[in-house]
N, C-alpha and C positions, 0 to 999 in steps of 0.2 A: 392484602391478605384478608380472607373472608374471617368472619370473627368465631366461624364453629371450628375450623381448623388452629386458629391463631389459641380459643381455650383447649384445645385437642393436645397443643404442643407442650404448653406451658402446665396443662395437667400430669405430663410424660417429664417433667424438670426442664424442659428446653426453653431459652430464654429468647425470645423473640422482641427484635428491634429493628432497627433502619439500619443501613449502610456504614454510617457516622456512628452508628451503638459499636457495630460489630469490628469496625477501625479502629476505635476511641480515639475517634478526629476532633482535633480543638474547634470551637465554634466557628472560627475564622475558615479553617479547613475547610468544615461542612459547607461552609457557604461559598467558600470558592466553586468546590464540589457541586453546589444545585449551582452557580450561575454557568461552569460551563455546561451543564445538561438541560439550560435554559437556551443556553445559545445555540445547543446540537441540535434542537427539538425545532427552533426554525431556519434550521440552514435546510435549502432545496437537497431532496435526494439526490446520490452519488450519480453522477452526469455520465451518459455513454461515453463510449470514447470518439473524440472529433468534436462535441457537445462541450460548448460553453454555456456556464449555470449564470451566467450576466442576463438577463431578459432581451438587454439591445446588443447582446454580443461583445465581441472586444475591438480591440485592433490586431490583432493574431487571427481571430476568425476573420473578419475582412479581409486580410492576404491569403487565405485558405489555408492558414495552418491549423496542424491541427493540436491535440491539447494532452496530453500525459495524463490517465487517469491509472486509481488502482483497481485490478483485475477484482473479479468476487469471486477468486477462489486461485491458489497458485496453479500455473501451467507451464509446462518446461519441455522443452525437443529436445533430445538429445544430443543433436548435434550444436546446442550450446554449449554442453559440456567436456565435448570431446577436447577441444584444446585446452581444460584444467587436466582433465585426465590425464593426458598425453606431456602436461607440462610445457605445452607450446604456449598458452595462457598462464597469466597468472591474476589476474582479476578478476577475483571470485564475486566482487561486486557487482560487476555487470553480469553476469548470469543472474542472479538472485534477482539484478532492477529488472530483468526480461521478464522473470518468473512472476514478477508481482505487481506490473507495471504495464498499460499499453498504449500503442496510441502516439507513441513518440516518431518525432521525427528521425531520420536515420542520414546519416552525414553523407553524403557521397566522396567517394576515396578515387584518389588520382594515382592511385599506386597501382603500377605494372606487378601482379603477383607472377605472371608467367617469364615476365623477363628476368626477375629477382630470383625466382626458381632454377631458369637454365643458370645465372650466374654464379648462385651458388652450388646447384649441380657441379658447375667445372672445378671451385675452389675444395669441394669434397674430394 
């Protein structure tokens, strides 16, 4: 904070301090506090999605998988929703991981939905 505003504040009663003032974080606290934002400050920026932040890659990228990252901003279809709505879902979970989350791999299903549909069709 520049120092003509910092006496600007403090001529107004406002008490101006650090993070750790405005907490009242024990010393131990404060320093857990600056060492992880020592360690945020050199981790590489948030990776695309498919991007792995290793330099020589991994073993995942080698088999062409690809990598779960989180989204920079939530994003939702609707027809994730549809079967909480409708109560044919009930894992609220996994819409929110869609919503906030990309990039993931998707399981492939050996489930006949068309045969499970006629047969339950006949049992209705």
């Amino acid at each position: 904070m520049r120092r003509v505003k910092k006496t600007r504040l403090e001529s107004k009663g406002c008490r101006v301090g650090d993070a750790a003032d405005l907490l009242e974080l024990a010393p131990e606290e404060a320093a857990f506090v600056d060492a992880k934002l020592a360690l945020a400050e050199r981790l590489p920026a948030r990776p695309s999605a498919g991007r792995c932040i290793l330099a020589s890659g991994c073993a995942g990228c080698a088999r062409g998988e690809t990598m779960t990252v989180p989204r920079d901003d939530s994003y939702i279809w609707v027809t994730w929703i549809t079967g909480l709505m409708s109560a044919d879902r009930q894992c609220e979970w996994a819409a929110w991981f869609r919503a906030h989350f990309q990039g993931f791999d998707k399981v492939p299903s050996t489930f006949d939905l068309a045969a499970w549909k006629a047969a339950h069709g006949e049992m209705v």
